[in-house]
C-alpha positions in Angstrom: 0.0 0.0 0.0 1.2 3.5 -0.5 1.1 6.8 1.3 -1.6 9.7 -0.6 0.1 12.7 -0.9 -1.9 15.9 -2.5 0.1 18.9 -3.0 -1.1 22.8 -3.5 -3.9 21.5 -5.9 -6.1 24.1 -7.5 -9.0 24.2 -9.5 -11.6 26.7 -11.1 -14.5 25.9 -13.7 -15.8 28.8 -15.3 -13.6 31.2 -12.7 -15.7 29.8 -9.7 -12.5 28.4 -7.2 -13.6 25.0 -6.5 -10.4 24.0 -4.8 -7.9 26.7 -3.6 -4.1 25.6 -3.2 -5.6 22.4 -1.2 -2.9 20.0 0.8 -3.7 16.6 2.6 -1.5 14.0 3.0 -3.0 10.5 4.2 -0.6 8.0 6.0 -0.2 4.1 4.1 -3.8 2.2 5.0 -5.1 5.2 6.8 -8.8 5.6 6.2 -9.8 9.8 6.1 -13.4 10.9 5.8 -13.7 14.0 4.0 -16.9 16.2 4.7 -17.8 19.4 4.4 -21.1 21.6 3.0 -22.2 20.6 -1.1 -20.3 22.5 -3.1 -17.0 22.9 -1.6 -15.0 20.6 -3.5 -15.0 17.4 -1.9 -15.7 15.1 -5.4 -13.6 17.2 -7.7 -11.1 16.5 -5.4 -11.4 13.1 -5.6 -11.8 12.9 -9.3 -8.2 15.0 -9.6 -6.9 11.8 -7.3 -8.3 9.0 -9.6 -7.4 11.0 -13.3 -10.7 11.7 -14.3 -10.3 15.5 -13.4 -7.0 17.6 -14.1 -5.9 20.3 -11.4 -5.0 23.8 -12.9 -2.3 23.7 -10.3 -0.5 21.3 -7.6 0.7 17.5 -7.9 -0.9 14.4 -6.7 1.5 11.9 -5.6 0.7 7.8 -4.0 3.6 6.6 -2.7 7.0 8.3 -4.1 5.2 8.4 -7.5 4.0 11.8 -8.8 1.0 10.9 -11.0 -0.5 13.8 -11.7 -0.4 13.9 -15.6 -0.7 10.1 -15.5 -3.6 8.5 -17.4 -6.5 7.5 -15.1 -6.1 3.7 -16.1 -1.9 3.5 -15.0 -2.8 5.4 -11.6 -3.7 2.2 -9.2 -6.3 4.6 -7.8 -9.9 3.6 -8.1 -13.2 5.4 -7.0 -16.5 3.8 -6.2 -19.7 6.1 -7.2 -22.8 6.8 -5.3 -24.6 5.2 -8.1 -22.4 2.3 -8.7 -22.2 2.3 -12.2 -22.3 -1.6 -12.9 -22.6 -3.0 -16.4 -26.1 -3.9 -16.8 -25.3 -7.1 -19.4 -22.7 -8.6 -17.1 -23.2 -10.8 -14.2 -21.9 -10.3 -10.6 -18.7 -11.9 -11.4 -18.1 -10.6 -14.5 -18.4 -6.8 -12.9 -16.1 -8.0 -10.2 -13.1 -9.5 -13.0 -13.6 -6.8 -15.4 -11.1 -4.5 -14.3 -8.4 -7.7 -14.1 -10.1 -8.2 -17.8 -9.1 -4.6 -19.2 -5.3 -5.0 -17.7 -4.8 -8.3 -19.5 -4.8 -10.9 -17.3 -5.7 -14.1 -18.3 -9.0 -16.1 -17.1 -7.3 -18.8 -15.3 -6.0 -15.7 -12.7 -8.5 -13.7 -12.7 -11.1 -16.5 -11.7 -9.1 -16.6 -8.1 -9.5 -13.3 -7.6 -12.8 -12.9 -8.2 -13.7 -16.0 -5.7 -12.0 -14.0 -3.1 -13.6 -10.9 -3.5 -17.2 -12.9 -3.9 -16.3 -14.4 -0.1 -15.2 -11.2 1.0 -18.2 -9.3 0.2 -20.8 -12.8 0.8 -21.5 -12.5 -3.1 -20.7 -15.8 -3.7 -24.4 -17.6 -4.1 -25.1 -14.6 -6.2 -22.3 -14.7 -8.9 -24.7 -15.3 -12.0 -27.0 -12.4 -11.1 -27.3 -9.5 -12.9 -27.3 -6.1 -11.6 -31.1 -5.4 -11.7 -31.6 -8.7 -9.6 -29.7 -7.0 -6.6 -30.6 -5.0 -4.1 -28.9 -2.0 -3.6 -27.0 -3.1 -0.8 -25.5 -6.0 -3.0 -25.1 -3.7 -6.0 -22.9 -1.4 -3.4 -20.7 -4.6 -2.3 -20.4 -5.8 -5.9 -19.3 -1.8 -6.8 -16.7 -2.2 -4.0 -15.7 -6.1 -4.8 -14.6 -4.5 -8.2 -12.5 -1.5 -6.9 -10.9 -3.8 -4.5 -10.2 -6.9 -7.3 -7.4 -4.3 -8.6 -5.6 -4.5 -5.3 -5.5 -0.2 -5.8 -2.9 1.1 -3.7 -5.8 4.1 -2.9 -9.2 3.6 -2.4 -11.6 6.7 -3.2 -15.4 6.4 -2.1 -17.7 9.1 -2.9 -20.5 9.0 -0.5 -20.6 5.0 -1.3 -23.8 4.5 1.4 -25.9 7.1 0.9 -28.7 5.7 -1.3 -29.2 3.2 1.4 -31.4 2.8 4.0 -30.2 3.0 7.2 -29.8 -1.1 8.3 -28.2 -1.8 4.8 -26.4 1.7 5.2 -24.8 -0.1 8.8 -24.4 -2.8 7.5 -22.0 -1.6 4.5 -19.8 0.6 6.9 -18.7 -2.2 9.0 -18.1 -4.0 5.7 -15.9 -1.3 4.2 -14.1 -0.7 7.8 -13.2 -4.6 7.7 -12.0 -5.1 4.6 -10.1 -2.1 4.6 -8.0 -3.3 7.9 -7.8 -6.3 6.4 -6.4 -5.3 3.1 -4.5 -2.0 4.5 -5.6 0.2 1.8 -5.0 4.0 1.8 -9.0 5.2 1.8 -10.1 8.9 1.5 -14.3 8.8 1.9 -16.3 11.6 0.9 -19.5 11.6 3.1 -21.9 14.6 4.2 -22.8 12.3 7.4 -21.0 13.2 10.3 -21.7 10.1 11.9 -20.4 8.3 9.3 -17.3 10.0 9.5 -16.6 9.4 12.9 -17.1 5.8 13.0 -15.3 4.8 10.3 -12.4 7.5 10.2 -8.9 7.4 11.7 -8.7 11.1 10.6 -11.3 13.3 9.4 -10.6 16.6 7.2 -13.1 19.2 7.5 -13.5 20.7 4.0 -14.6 24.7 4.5 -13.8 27.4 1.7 -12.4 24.8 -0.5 -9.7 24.5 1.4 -9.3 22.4 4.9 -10.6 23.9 7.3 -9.1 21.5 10.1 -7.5 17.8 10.2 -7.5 15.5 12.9 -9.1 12.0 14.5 -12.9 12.1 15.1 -12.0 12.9 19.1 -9.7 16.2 18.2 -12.3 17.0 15.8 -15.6 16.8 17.8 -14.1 18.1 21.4 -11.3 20.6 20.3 -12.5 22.3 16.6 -10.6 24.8 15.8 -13.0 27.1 14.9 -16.9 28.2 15.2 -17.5 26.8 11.8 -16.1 22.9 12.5 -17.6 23.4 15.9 -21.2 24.0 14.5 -20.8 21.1 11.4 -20.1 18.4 14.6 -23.5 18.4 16.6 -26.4 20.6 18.3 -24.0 23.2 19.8 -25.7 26.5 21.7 -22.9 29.1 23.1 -22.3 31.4 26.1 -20.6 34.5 26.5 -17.1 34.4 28.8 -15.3 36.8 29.7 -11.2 36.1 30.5 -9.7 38.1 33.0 -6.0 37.3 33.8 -6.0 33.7 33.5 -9.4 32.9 33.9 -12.1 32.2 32.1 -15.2 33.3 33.8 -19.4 32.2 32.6 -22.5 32.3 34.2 -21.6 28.4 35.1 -18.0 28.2 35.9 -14.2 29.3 36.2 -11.3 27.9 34.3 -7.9 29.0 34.4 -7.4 28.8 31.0 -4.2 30.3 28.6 -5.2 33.0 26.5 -5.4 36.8 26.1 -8.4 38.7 28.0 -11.4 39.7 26.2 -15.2 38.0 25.5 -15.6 34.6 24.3 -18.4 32.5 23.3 -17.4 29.3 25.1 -19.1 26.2 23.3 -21.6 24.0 25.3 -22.3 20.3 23.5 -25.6 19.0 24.8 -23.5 16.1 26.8 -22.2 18.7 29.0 -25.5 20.3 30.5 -26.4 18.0 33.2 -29.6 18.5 35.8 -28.5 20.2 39.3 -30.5 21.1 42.1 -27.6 24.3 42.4 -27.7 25.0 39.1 -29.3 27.8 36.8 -32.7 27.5 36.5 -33.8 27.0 32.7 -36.9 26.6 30.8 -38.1 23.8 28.7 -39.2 24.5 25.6 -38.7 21.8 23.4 -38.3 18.0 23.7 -37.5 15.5 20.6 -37.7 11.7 21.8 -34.2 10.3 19.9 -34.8 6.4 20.7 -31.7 6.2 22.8 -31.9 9.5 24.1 -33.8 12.6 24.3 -32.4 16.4 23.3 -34.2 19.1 25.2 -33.9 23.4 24.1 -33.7 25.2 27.2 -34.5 28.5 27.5 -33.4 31.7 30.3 -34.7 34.9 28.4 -33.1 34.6 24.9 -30.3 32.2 26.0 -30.5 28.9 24.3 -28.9 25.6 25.9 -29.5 22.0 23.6 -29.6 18.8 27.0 -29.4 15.8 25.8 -30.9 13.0 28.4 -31.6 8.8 28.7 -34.9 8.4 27.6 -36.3 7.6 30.8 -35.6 10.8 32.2 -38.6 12.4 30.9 -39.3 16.6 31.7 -42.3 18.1 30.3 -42.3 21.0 27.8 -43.0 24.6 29.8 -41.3 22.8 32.9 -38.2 24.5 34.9 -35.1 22.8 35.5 -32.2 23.7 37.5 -28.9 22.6 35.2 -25.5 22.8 35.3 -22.6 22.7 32.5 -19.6 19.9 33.6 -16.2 21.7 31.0 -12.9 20.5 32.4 -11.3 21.8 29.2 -13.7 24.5 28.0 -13.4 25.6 23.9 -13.8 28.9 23.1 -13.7 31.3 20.3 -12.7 35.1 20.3 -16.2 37.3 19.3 
């Protein structure tokens, strides 16, 4: 497997900046999620990766190769579409061996790599099929059995799972997340599903202004974002105003000692840090929304808004008060 290095890239269609002098490198097998608003440049990007798009500027290199005026087909980089894009006329194995077809290899090799790839993706007592006999979760495995047949140094996926429902969606993620340990492939994912991301991720890039906007694991991302914008993209987050006077940061809730210059902050609160307490401020409710595993309450005090998030048991009626408190041993803040 091989190291994906993407170097100052740049890219305009019709002088609209898709991608502005954009740099990511991604560590041999390393899976990255990619996410970021529509439009922002997350599949161009991955079409400049795999050939299919040329960059006005910057290089692409995987490994110690620079391939960026390579041909798609000599690039070892493959990307699986939403949509799949299986030949209608051929069965299930033949779309799994017809990229081993295209390079030239001969039946009698190809057969054992397809048999593989049928186990891997539990295609096997469907290998006759034709696409329109799938499901879509099979036609997604079958798109993927493909991509992997060509033992590609870098796997590109963009947003693989998202015409699926949510079990088959599940379902397909641990899929993907096994066979890529398995088979240590360099992965970038495009996704617009956060949760997605941080399941499956060893890093995730943030993609703001077509440029990233932050990179780091799923825990750096969603506890320590770098800015207001990554912290809103990553969960219901409400603010408070803080103000830090030598040292300390001081809210209606607590004091930190904290290292940075006076002045007013608004100090981010996720709804796992407000907690009930008999001490605490007293809030209104003003909205509840029942999540199955949990519920996420809107508190109100005057135009202040605080998002709770609760077990399911612990039901409060709407128009109730409640005293509540917010736990931050390592508060984030940003300057207003």
């Amino acid at each position: 497997m091989a190291t994906l290095q993407i170097e100052n890239i740049t890219k305009t269609y019709k002088n609209k900046t898709v991608l502005d002098d954009f740099r990511l490198h991604l560590q041999e097998g390393e899976l990255m999620s990619l996410i970021g608003p529509s439009g922002c440049g997350k599949s161009t990007l991955l079409k400049i990766i795999a050939g299919i798009v040329s960059p006005d500027a910057g290089r692409i290199l995987i490994g110690e190769r620079d391939v960026t005026a390579c041909p798609a087909h000599t690039r070892n980089a493959v990307l699986v579409f939403q949509d799949y894009h299986l030949f209608p006329h051929l069965t299930v194995e033949e779309n799994i061996g017809f990229g081993l077809k295209m390079r030239g290899m001969k039946p009698a090799r190809i057969d054992p790599v397809v048999h593989e790839m049928l186990e891997r993706v539990q295609l096997h007592e469907h290998r006759y099929k034709h696409p329109r006999q799938l499901s879509g979760g099979q036609q997604q495995r079958t798109a993927l059995a493909r991509a992997l047949a060509v033992a590609p140094e870098v796997l590109l996926l963009d947003e693989p799972f998202s015409n699926l429902d949510p079990a088959l969606r599940q379902q397909m993620r641990e899929l993907l997340l096994q066979l890529q340990k398995q088979l240590n492939i360099t992965t970038l994912l495009v996704t617009h599903d956060r949760e997605e991301a941080m399941l499956l991720s060893d890093r995730i890039t943030v993609l703001l202004q077509h440029r990233p906007e932050q990179v780091g694991t799923p825990e750096e991302i969603y506890h320590f974002p770098r800015t207001r914008q990554v912290a809103d993209y990553f969960g219901a987050s409400a603010y408070m105003t803080g103000h830090i006077e030598n040292g300390l940061l001081i809210t209606d809730f607590y004091e930190r000692p904290v290292h940075a210059d006076p002045g007013t902050v608004q100090v981010l609160i996720r709804p796992e840090d407000v907690v009930t307490d008999c001490d605490g401020i007293p809030y209104r409710i003003v909205a509840r929304e029942y999540l199955g595993d949990s519920c996420l309450y809107t508190l109100a005090r005057g135009a202040h808004r605080l998002r709770m998030r609760t077990h399911p048991m612990q039901r409060m009626d709407e128009g109730t008060t409640v005293r509540v408190q917010v736990r931050s041993n390592t508060p984030v803040f940003f300057p207003v």
